[in-house]
C-alpha positions as a Markdown table, in Angstrom:
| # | Residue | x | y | z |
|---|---|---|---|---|
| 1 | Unk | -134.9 | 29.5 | 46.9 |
| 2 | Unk | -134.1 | 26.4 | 44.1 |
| 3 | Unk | -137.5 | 25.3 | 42.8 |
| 4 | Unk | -137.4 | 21.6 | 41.0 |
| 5 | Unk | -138.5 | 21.2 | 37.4 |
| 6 | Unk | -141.7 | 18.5 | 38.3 |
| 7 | Unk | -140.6 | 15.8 | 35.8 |
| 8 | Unk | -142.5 | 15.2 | 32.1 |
| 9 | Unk | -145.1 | 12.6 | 34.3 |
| 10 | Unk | -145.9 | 14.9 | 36.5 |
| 11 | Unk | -146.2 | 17.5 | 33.8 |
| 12 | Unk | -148.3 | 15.5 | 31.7 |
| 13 | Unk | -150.5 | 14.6 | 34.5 |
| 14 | Unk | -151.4 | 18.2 | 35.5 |
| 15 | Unk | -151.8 | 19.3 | 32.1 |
| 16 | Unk | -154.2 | 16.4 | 31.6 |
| 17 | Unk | -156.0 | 17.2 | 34.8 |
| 18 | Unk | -156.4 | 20.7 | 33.5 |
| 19 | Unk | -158.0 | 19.5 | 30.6 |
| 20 | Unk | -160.2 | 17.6 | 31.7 |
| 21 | Unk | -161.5 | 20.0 | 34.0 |
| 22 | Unk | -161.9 | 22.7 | 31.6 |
| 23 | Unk | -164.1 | 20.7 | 29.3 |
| 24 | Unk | -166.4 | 18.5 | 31.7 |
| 25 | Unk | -167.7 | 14.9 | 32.0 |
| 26 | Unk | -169.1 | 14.3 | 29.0 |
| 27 | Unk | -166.4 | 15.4 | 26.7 |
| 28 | Unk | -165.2 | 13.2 | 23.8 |
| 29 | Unk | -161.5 | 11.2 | 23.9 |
| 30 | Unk | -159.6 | 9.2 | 21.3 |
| 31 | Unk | -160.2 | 6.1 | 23.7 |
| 32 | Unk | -163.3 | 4.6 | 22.0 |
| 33 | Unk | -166.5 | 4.3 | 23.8 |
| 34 | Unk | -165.2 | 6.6 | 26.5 |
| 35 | Unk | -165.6 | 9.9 | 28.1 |
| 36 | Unk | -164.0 | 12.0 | 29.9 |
| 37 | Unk | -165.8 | 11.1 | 32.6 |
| 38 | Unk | -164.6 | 7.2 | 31.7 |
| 39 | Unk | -161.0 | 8.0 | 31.2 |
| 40 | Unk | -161.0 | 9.8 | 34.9 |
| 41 | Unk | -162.4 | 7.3 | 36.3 |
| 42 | Unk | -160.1 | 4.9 | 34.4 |
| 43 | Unk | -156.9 | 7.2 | 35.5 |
| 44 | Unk | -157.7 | 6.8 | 39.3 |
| 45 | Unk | -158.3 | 3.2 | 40.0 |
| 46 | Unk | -155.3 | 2.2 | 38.0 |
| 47 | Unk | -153.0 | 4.5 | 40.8 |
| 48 | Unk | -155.0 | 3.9 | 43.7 |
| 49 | Unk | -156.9 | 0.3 | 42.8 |
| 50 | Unk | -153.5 | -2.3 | 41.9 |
| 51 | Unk | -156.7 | -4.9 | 41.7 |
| 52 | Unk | -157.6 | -3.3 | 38.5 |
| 53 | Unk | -154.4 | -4.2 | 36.9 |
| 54 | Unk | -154.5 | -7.9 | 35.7 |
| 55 | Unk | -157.8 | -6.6 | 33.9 |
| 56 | Unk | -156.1 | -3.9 | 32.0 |
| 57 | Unk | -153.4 | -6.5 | 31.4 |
| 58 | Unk | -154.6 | -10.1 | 31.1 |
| 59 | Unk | -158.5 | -8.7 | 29.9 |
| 60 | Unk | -161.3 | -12.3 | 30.6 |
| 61 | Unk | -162.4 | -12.7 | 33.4 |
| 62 | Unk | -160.2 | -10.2 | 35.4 |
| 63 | Unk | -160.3 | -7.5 | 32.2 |
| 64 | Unk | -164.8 | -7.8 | 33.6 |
| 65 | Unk | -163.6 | -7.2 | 36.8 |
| 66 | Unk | -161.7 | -4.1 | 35.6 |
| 67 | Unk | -164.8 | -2.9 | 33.9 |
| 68 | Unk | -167.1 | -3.0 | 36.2 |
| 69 | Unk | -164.7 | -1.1 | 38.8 |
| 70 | Unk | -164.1 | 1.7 | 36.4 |
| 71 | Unk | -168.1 | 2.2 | 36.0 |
| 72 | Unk | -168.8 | 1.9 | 39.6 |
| 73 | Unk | -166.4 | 4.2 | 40.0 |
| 74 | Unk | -167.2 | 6.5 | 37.1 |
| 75 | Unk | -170.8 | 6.7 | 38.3 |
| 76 | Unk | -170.5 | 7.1 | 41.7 |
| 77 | Unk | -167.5 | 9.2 | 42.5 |
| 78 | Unk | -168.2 | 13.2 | 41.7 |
| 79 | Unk | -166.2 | 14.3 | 38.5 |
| 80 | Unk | -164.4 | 17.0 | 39.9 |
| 81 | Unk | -163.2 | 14.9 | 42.9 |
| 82 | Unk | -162.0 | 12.0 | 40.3 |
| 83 | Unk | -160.2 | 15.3 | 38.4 |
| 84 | Unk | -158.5 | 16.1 | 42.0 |
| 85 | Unk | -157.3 | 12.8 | 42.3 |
| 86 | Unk | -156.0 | 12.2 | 38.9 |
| 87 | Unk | -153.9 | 15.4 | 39.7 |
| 88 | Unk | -152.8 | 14.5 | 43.5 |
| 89 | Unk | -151.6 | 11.2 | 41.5 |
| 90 | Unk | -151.0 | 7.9 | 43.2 |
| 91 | Unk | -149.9 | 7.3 | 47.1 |
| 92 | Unk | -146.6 | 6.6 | 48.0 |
| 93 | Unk | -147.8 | 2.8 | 48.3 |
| 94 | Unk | -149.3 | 2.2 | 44.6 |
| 95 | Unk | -147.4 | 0.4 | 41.9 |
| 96 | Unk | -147.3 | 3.4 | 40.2 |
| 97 | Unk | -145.9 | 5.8 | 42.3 |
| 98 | Unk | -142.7 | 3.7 | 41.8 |
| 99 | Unk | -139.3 | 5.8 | 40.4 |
| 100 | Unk | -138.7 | 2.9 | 37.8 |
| 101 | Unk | -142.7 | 2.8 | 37.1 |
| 102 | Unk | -143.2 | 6.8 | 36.9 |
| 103 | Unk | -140.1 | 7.4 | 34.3 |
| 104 | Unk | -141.2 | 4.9 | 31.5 |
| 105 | Unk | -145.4 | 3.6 | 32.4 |
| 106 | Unk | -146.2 | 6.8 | 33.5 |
| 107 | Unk | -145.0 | 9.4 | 31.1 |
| 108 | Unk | -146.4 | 7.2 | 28.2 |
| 109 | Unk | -149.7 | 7.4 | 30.3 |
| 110 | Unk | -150.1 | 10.1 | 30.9 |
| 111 | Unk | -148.7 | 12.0 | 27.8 |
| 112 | Unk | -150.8 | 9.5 | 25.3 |
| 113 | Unk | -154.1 | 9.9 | 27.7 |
| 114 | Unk | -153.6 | 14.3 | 27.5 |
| 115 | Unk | -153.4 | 13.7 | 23.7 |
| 116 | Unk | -156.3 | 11.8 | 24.2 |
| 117 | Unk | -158.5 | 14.4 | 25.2 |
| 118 | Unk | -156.9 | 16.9 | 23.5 |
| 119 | Unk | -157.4 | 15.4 | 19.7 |
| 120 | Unk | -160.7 | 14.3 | 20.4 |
| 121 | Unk | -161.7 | 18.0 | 20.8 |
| 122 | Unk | -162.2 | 20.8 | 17.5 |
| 123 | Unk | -158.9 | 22.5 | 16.1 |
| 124 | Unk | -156.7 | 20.4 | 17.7 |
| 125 | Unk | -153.2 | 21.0 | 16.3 |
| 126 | Unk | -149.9 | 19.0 | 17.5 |
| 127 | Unk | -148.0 | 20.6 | 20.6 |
| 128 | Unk | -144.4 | 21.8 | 20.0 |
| 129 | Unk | -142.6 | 20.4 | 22.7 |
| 130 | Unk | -138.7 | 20.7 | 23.8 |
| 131 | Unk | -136.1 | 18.3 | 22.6 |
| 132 | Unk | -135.8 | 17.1 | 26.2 |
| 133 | Unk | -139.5 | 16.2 | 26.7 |
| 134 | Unk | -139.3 | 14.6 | 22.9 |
| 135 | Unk | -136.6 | 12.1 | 23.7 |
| 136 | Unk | -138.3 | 11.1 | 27.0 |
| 137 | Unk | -141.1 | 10.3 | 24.6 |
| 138 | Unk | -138.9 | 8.5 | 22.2 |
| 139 | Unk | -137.8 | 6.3 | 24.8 |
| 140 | Unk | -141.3 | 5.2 | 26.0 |
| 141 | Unk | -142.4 | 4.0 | 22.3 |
| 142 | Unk | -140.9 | 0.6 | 22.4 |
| 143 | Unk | -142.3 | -0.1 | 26.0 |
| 144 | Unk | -145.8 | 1.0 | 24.5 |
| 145 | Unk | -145.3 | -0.5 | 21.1 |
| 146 | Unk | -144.9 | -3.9 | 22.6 |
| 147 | Unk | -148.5 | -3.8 | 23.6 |
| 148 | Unk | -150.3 | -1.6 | 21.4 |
| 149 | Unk | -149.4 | -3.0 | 18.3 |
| 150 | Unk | -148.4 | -6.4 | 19.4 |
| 151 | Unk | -150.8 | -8.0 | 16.9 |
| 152 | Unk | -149.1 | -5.7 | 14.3 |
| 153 | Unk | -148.3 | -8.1 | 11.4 |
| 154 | Unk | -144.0 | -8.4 | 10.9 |
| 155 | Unk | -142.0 | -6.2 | 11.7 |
| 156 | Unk | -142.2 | -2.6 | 13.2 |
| 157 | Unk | -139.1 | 0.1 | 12.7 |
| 158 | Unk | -139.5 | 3.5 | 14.1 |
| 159 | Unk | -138.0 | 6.5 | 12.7 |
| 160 | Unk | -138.2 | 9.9 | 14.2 |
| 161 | Unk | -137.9 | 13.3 | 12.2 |
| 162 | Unk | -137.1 | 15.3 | 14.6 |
| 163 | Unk | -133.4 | 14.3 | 14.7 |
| 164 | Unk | -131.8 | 12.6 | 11.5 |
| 165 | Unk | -130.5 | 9.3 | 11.8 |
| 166 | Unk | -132.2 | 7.9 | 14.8 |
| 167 | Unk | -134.8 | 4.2 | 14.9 |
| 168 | Unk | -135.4 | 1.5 | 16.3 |
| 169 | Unk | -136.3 | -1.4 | 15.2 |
| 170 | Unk | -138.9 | -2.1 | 17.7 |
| 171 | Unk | -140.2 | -5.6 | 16.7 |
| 172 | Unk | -138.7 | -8.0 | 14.3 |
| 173 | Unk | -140.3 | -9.8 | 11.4 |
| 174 | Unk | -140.3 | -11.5 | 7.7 |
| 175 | Unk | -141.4 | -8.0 | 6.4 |
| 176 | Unk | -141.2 | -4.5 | 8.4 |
| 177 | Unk | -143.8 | -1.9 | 8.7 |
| 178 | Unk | -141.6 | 1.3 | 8.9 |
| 179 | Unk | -143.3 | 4.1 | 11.2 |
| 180 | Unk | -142.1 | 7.8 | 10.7 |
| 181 | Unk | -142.5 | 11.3 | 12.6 |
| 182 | Unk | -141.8 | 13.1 | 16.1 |
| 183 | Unk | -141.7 | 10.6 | 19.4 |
| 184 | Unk | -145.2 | 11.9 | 20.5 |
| 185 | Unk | -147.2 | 11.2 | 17.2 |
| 186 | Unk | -144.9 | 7.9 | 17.1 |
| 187 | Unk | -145.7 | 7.2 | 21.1 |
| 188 | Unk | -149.4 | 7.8 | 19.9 |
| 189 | Unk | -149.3 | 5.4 | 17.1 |
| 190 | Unk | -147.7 | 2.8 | 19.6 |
| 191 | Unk | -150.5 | 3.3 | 21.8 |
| 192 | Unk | -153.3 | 2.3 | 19.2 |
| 193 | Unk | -154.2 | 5.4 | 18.1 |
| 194 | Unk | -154.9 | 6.5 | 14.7 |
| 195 | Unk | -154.9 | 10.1 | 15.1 |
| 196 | Unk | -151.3 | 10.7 | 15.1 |
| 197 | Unk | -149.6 | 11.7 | 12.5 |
| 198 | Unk | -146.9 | 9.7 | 10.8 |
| 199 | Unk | -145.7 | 8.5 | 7.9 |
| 200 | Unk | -146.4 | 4.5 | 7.9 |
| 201 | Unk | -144.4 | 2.8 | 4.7 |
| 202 | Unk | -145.7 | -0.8 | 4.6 |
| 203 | Unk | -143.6 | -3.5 | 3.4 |
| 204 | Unk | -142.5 | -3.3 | -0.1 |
């Protein structure tokens, strides 16, 4: 019998679901101000509410809206059933159960959010991941740059290490901010974090 390789999503998404189960509700992440508990919660209404998406989007008014959905939700849902249904994933009919939407939104997701928990917690040390899982990554920083460092100052160039050679020139500007290291610490830099571990050259 052929068994299919689940894709790097889907990977993501159960590793993360793992994690999150093994160390609780209350459990530090990289996403300020939140819990675990708070980045479950956050996880299901985006597959399974599409109202909560002009909030994460657009923030005013609608970004309130958002907020209060994610605490109701948070407090009133049981942790281990908001764990079950980050894992299940969305239903066929959410946004983000898409093809298109599950390659490129849902692999950053899902691998930045895992990191999330996972450098928010003692020891943490960088994953060594395959080539193939890597360049999935790589292709998911521009997408994720776009909004999580849109009020980066001139430009942004990204450079991975991994593989000599390759960038990308991700927004364009006077004066460029060049961003070195492997696609996840770059996809985790894109993504607002400032645990990942690059090299960033400012403008000279």
């Amino acid at each position: 019998m052929v068994t299919s390789t689940p894709s790097l999503s889907v990977s993501e998404r159960h590793a993360l679901a793992d994690l999150l189960a093994e160390v609780g509700p209350g459990a530090p992440t990289c996403c300020e101000g939140w819990t675990t508990a708070h980045l479950a919660a956050h996880l299901v209404i985006r597959d399974r509410r599409p109202d909560s998406a002009p909030g994460a989007v657009l923030g005013g008014p609608f970004g309130a809206w958002t907020a209060r959905l994610l605490e109701r939700t948070r407090l009133e849902r049981d942790y281990a059933d908001l764990v079950r249904d980050v894992r299940s994933g969305p239903p066929r009919w959410s946004p983000t159960a898409w093809p298109a939407v599950d390659r490129l939104v849902n692999t950053a997701e899902m691998a930045v959010h895992h990191e999330d928990v996972r450098r928010a917690q003692p020891g943490w040390e960088p994953r060594v991941l395959p080539r193939s899982a890597q360049d999935q990554l790589w292709g998911a920083v521009p997408f994720l740059a776009r909004a999580g460092r849109a009020d980066h100052p001139g430009g942004l160039l990204f450079r991975r290490t991994d593989v000599e050679g390759v960038e990308k020139l991700v927004k364009k500007g006077d004066t460029v901010t060049s961003v070195a290291g492997e696609p996840m610490e770059l996809l985790f830099w894109a993504g607002g974090r400032d645990a990942a571990r690059v090299t960033v050259t400012p403008p000279t």
